[in-house]
N, CA, C and O atoms as a DFTB+ gen file, in Angstrom:
596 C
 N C O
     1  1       7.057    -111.359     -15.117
     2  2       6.906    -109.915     -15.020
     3  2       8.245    -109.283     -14.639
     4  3       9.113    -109.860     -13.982
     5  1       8.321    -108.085     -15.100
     6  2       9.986    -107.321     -14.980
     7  2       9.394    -106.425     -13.963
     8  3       8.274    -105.915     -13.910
     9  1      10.814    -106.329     -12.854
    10  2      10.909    -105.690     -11.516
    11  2      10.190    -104.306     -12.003
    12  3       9.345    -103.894     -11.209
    13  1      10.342    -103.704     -12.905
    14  2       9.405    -102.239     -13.308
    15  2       7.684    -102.868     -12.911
    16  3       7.197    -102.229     -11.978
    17  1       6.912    -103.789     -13.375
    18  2       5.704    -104.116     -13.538
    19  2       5.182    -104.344     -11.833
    20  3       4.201    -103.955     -11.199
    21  1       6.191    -105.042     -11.553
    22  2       5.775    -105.616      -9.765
    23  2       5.992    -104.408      -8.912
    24  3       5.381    -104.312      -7.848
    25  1       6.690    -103.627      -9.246
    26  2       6.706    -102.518      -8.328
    27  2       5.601    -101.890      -8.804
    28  3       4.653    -101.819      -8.022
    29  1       5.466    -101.380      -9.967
    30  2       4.134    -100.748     -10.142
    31  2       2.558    -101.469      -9.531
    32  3       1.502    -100.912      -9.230
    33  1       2.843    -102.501      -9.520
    34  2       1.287    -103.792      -8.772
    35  2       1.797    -103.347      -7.485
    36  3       0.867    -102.769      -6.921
    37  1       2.840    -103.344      -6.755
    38  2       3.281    -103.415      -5.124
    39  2       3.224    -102.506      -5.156
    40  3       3.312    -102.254      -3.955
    41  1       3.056    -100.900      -5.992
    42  2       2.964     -99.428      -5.000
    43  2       1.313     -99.561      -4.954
    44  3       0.863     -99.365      -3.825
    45  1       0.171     -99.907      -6.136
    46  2      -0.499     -99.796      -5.897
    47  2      -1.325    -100.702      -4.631
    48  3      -2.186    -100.271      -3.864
    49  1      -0.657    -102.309      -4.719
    50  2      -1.307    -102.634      -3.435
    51  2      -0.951    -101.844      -2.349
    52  3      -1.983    -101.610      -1.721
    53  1       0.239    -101.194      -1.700
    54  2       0.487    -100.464      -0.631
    55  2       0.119     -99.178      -0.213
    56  3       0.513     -98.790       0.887
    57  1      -0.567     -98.464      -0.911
    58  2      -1.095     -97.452      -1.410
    59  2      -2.290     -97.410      -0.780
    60  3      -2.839     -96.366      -0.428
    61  1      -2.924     -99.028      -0.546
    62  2      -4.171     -98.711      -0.440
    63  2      -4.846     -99.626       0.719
    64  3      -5.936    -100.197       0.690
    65  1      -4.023     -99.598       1.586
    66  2      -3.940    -100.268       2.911
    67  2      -4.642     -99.942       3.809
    68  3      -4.369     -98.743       3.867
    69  1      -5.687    -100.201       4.919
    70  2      -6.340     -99.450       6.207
    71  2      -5.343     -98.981       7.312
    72  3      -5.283     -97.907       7.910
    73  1      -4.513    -100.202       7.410
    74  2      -3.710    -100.112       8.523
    75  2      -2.352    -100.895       8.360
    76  3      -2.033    -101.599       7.402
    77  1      -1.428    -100.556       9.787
    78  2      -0.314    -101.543       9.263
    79  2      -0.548    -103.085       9.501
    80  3       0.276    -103.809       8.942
    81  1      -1.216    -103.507       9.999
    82  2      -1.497    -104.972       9.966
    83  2      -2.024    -105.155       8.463
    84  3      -1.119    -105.104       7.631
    85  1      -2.665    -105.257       8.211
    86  2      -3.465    -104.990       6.580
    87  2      -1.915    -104.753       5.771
    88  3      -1.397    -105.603       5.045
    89  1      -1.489    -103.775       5.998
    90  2      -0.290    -103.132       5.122
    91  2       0.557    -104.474       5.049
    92  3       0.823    -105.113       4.031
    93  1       0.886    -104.730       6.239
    94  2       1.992    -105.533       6.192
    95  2       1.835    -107.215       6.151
    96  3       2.811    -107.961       6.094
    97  1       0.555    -107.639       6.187
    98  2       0.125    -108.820       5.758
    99  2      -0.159    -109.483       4.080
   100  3       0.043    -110.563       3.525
   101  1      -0.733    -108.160       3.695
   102  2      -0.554    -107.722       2.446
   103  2       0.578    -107.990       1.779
   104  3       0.637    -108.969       1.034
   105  1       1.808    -107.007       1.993
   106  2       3.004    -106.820       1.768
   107  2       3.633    -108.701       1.532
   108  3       4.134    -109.077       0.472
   109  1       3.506    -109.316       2.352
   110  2       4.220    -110.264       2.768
   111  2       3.507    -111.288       1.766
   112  3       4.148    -112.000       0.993
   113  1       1.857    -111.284       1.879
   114  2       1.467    -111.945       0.694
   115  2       1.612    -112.034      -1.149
   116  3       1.277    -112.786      -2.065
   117  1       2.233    -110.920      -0.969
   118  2       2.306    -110.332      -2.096
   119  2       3.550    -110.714      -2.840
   120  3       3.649    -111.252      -3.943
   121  1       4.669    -110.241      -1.833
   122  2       5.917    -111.204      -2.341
   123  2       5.914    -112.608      -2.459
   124  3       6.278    -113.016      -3.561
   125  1       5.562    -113.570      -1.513
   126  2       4.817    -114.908      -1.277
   127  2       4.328    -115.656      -2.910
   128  3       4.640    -116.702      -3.479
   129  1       3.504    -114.608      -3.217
   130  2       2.705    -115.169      -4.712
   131  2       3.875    -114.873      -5.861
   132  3       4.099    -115.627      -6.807
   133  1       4.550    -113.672      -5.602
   134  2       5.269    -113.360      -6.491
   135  2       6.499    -114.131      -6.896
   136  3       6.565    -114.415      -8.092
   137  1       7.212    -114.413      -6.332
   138  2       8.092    -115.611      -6.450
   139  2       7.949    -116.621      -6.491
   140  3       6.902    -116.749      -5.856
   141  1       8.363    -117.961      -6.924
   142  2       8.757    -119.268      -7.135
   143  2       9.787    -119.497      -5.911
   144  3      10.703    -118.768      -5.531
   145  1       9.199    -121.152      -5.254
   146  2      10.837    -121.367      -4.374
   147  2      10.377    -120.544      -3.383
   148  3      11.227    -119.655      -3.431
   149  1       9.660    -120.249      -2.570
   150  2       9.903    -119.558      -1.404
   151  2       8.938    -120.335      -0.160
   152  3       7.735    -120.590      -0.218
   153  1       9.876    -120.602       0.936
   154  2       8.958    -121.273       1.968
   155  2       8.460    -120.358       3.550
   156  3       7.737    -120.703       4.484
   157  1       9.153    -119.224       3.306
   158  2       8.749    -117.760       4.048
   159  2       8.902    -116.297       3.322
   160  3       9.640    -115.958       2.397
   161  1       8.137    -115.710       3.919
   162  2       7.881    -114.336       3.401
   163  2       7.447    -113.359       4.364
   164  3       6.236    -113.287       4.153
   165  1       7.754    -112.492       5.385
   166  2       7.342    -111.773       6.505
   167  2       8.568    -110.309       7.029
   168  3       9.585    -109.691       6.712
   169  1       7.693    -110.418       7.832
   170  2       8.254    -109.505       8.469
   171  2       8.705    -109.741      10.321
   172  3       8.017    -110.366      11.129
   173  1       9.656    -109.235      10.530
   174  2      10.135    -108.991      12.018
   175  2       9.989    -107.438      12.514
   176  3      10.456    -106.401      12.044
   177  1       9.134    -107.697      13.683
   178  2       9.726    -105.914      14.060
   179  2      10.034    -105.489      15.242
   180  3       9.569    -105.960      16.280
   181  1      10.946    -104.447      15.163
   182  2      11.415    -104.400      16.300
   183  2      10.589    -103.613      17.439
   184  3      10.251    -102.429      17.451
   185  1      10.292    -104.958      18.705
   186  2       9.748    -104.649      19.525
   187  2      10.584    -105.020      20.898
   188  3      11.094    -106.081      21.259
   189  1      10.494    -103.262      21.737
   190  2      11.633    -104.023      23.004
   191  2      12.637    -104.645      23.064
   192  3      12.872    -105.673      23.699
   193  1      13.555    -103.797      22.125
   194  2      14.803    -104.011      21.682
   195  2      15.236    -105.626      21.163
   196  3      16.390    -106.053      21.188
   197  1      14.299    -106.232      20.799
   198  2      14.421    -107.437      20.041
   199  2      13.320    -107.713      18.727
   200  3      12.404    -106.892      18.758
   201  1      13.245    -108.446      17.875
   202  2      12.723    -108.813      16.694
   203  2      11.527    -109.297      16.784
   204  3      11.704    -110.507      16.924
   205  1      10.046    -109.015      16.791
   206  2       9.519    -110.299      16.876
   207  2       8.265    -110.140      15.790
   208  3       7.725    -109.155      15.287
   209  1       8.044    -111.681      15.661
   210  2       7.704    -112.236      13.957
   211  2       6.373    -111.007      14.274
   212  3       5.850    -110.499      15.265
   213  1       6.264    -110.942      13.096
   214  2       4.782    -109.966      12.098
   215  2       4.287    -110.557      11.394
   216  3       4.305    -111.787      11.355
   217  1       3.469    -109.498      10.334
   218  2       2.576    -110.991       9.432
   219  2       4.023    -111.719       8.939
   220  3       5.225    -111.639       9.193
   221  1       3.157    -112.439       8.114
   222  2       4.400    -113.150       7.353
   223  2       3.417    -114.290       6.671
   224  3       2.232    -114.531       6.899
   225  1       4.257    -114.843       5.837
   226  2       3.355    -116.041       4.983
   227  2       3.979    -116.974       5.188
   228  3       5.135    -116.660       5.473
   229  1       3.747    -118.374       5.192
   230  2       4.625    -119.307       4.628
   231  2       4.561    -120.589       6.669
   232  3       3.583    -120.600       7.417
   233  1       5.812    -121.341       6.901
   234  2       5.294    -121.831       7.866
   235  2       5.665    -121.305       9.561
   236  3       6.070    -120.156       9.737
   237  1       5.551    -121.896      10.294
   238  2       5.262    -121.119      11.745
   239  2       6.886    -121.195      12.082
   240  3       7.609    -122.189      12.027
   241  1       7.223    -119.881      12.437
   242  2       8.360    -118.943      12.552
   243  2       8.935    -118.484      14.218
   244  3       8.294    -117.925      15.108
   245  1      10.201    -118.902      14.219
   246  2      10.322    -118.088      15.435
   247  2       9.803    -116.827      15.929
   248  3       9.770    -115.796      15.257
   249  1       9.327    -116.963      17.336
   250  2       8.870    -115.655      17.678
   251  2       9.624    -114.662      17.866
   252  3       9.052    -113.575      17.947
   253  1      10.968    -114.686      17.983
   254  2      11.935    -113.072      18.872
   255  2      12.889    -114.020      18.455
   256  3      13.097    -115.231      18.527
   257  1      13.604    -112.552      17.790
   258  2      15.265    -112.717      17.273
   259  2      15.745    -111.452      18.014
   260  3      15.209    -110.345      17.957
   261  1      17.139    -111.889      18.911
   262  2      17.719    -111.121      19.395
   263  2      18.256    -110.409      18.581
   264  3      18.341    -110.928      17.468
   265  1      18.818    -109.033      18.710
   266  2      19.496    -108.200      17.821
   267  2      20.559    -108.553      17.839
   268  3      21.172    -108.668      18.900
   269  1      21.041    -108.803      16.765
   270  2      23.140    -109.108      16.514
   271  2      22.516    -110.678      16.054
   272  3      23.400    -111.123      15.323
   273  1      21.497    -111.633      16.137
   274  2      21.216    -113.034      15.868
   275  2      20.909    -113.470      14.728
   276  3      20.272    -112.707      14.001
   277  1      21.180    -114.500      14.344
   278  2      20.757    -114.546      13.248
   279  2      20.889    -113.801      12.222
   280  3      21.665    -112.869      12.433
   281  1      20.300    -113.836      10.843
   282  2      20.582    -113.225       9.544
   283  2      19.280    -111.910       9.844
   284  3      19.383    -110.845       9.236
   285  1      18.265    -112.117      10.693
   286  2      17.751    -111.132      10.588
   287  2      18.570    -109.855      11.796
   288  3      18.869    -108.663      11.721
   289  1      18.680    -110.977      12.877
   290  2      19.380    -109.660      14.275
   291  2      20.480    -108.956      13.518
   292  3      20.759    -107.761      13.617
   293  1      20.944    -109.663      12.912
   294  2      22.448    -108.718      12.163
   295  2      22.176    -107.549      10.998
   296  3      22.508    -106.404      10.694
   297  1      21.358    -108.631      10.576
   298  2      20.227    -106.914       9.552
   299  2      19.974    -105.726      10.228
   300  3      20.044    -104.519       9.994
   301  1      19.662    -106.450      11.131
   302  2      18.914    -105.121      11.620
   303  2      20.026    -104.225      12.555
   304  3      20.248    -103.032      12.348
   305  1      20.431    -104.725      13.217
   306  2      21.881    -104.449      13.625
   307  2      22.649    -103.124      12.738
   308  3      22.738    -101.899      12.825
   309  1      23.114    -104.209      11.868
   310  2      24.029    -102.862      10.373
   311  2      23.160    -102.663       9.763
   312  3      23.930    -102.186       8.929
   313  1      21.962    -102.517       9.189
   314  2      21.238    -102.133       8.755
   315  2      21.389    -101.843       7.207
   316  3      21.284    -100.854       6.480
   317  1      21.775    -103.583       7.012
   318  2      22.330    -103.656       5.400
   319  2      21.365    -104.903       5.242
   320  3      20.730    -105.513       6.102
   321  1      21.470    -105.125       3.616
   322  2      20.753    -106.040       3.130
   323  2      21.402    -107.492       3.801
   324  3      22.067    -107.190       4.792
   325  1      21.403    -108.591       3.616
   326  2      22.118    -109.715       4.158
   327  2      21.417    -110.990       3.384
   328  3      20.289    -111.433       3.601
   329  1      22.466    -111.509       2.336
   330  2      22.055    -112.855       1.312
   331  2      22.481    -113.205       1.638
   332  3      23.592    -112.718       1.846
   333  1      22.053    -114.956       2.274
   334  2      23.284    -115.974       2.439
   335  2      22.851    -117.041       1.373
   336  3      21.763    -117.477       1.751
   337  1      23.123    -117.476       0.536
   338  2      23.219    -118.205      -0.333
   339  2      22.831    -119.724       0.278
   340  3      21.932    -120.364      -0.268
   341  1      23.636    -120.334       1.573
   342  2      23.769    -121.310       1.945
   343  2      23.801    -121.049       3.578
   344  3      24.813    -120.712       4.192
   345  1      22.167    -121.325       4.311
   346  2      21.930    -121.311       5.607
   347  2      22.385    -121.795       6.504
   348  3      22.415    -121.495       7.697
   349  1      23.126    -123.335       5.399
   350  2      23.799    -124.274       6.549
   351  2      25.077    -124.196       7.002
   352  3      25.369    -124.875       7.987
   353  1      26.049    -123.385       6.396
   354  2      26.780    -122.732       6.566
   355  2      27.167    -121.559       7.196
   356  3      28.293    -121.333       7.638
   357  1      26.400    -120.965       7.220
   358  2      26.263    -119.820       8.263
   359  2      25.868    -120.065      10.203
   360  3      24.767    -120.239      10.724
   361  1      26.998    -119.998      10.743
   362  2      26.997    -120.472      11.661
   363  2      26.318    -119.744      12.631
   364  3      26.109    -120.235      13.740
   365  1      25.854    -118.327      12.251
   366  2      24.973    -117.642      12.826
   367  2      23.570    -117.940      12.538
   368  3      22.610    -117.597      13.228
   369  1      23.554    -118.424      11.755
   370  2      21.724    -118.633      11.194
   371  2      20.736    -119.528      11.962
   372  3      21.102    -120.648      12.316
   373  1      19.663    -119.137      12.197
   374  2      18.890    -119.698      12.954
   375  2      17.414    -120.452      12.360
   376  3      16.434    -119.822      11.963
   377  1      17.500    -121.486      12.396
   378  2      17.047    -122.217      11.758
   379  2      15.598    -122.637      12.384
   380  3      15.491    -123.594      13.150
   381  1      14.473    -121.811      11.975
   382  2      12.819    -121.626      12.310
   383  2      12.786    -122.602      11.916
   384  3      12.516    -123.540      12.666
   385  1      13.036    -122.793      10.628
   386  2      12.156    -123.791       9.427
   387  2      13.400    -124.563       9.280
   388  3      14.421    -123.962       8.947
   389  1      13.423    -125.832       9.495
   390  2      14.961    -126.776       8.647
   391  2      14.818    -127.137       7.384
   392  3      15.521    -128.003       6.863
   393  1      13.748    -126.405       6.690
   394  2      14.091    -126.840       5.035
   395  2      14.657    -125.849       3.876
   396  3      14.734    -126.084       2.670
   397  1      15.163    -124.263       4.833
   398  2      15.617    -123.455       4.609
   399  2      16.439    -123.579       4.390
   400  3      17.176    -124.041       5.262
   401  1      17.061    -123.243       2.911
   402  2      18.547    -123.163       2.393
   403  2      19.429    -121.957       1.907
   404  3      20.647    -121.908       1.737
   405  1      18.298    -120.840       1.703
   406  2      19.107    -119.585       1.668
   407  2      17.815    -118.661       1.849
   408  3      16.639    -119.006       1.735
   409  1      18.317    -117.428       2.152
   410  2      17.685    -116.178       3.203
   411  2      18.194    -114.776       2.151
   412  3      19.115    -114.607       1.353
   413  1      17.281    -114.103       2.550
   414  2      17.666    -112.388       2.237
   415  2      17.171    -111.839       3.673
   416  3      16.468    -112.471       4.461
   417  1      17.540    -110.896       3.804
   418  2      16.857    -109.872       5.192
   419  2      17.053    -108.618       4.946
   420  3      18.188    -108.151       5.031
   421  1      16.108    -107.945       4.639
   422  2      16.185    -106.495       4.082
   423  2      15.759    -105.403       5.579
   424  3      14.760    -105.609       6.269
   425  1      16.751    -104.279       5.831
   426  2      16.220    -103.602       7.330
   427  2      15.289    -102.678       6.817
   428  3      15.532    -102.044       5.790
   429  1      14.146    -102.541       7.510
   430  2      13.000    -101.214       7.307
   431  2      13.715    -100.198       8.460
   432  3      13.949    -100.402       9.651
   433  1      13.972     -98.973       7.570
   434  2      14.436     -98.152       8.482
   435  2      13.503     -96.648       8.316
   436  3      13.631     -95.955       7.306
   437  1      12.954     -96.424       8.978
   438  2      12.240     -95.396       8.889
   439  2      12.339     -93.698       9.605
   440  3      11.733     -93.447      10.647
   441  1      12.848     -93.054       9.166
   442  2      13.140     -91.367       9.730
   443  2      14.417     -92.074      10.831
   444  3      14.383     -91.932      12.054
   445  1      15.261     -92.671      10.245
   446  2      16.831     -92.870      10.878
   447  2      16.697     -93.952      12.141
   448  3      17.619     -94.111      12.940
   449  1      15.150     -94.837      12.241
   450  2      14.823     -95.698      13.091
   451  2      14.674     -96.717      12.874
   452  3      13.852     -96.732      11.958
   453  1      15.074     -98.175      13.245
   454  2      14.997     -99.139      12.884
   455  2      13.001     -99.627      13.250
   456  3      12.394     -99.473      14.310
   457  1      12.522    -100.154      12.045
   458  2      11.013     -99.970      12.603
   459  2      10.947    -101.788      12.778
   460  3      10.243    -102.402      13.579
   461  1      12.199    -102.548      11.460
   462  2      12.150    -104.028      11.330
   463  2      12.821    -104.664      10.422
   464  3      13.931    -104.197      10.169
   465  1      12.518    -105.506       9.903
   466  2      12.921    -106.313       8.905
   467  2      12.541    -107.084       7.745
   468  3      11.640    -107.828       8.134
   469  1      12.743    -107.271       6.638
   470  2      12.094    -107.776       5.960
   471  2      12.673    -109.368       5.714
   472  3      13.794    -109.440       5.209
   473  1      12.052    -110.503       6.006
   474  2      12.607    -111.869       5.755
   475  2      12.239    -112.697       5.048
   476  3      11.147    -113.242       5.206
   477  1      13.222    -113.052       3.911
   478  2      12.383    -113.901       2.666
   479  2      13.499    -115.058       2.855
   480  3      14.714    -114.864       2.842
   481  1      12.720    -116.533       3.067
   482  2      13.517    -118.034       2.700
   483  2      13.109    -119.046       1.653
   484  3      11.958    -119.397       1.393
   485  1      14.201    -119.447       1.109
   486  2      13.616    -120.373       0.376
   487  2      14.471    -121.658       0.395
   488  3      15.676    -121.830       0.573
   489  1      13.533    -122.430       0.174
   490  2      14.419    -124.623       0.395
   491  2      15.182    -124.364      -1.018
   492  3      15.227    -125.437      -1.619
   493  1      15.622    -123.617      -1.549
   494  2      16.614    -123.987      -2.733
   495  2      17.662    -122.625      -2.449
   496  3      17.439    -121.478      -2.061
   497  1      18.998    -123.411      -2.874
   498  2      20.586    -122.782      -2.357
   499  2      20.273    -121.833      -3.396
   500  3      19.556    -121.893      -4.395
   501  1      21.175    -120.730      -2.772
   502  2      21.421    -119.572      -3.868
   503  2      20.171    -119.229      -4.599
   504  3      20.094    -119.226      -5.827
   505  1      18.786    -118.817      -3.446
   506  2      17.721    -118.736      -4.910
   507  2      17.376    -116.778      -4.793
   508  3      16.299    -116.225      -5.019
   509  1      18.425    -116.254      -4.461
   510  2      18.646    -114.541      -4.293
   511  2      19.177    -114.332      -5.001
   512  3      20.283    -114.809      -4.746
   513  1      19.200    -113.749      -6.116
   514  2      20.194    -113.290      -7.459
   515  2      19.581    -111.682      -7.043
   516  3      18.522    -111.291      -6.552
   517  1      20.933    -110.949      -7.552
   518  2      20.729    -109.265      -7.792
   519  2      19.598    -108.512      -8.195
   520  3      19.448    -107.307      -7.993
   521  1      18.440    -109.623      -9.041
   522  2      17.281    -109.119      -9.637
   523  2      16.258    -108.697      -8.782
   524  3      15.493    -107.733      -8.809
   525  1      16.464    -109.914      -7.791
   526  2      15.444    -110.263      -6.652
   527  2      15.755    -109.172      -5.499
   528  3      14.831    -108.505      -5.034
   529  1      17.239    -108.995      -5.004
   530  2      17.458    -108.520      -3.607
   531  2      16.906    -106.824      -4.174
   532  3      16.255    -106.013      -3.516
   533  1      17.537    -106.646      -5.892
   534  2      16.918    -105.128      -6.345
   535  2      15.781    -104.718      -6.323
   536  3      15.572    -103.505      -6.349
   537  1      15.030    -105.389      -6.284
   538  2      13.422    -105.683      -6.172
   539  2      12.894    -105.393      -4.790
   540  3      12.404    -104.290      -4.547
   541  1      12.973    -106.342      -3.871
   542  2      13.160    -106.685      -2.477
   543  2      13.340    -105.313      -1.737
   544  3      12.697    -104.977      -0.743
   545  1      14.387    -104.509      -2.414
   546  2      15.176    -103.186      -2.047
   547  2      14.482    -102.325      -2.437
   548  3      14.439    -101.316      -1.733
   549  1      13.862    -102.347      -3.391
   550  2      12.588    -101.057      -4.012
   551  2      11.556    -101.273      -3.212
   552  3      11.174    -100.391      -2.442
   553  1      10.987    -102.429      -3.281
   554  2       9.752    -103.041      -2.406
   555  2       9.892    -102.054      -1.134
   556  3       9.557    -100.890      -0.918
   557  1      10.377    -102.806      -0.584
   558  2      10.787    -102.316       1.418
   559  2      10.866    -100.708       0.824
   560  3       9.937    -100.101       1.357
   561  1      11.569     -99.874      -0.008
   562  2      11.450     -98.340      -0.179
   563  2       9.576     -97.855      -0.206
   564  3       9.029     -96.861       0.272
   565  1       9.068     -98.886      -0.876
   566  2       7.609     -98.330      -1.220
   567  2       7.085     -98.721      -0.272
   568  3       6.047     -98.077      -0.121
   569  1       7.253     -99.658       0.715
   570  2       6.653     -99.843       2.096
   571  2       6.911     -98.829       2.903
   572  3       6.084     -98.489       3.750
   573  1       8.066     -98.216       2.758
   574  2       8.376     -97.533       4.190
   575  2       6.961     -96.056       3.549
   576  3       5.766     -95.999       3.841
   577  1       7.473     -95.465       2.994
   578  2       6.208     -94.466       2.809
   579  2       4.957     -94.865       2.857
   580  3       4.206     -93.917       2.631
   581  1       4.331     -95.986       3.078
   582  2       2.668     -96.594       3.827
   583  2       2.441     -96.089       4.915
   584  3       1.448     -95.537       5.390
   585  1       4.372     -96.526       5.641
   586  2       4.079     -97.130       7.042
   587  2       3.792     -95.969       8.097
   588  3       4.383     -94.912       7.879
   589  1       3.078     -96.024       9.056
   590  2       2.522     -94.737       9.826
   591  2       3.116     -95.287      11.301
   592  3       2.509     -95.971      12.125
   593  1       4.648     -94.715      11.384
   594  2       5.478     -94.857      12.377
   595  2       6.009     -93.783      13.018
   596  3       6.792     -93.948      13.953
């Protein structure tokens, strides 16, 4: 399916959410099915000036990422996208899962507020190409208008 089709399936699943637990369990499942290669899919949010895990799919995840830590604390931090191609290399990266080989972390920023993060891993190097993080980047846009923050 082309990034036009999945966004159109992902506005309507988000669209039609009870709540943000629902919303964002949803959300996370959704990318989860949608990709190949992925051994997490979730969310972090910021609670009490640190990160801590939300839904998410995939296996059991650190609870609290300090801000500035890791590929997600630094997301959220600059509040830029963040691909690392190669986890093991990144001497900041924090390693939940050790079969993780490359990461995206997309920041949810909502009315100029950091609300979280979006965290996708997968056990194969380099599996973030421009198609995916563009995607990823629309996605998190059609989430933030769900979210009731």
């Amino acid at each position: 399916m082309k990034n036009e089709e999945l966004l159109i399936s992902a506005k309507a699943l988000l669209e039609t959410q009870p709540n943000r637990i629902a919303l964002l369990s949803n959300a996370s499942a959704f990318i989860f099915d949608t990709f190949e290669n992925l051994n997490w899919a979730g969310f972090y949010l910021l609670e009490d000036q640190q990160l801590t895990v939300g839904p998410f799919q995939g296996h059991v995840a650190c609870s609290t990422i300090p801000l500035g830590q890791g590929v997600c604390g630094r997301s959220a931090v600059s509040r830029k996208t963040i691909i690392v191609d190669d986890v093991l290399s990144d001497t900041n990266h924090i390693a939940c899962d050790a079969n993780s080989r490359s990461e995206v972390v997309i920041p949810i920023v909502i009315n100029d507020k950091l609300f979280g993060v979006l965290d996708v891993d997968s056990p194969i190097y380099s599996r973030f190409d421009q198609e995916i993080v563009e995607f990823l980047e629309s996605f998190v846009k059609l989430l933030v208008k769900s979210i009731d923050f």
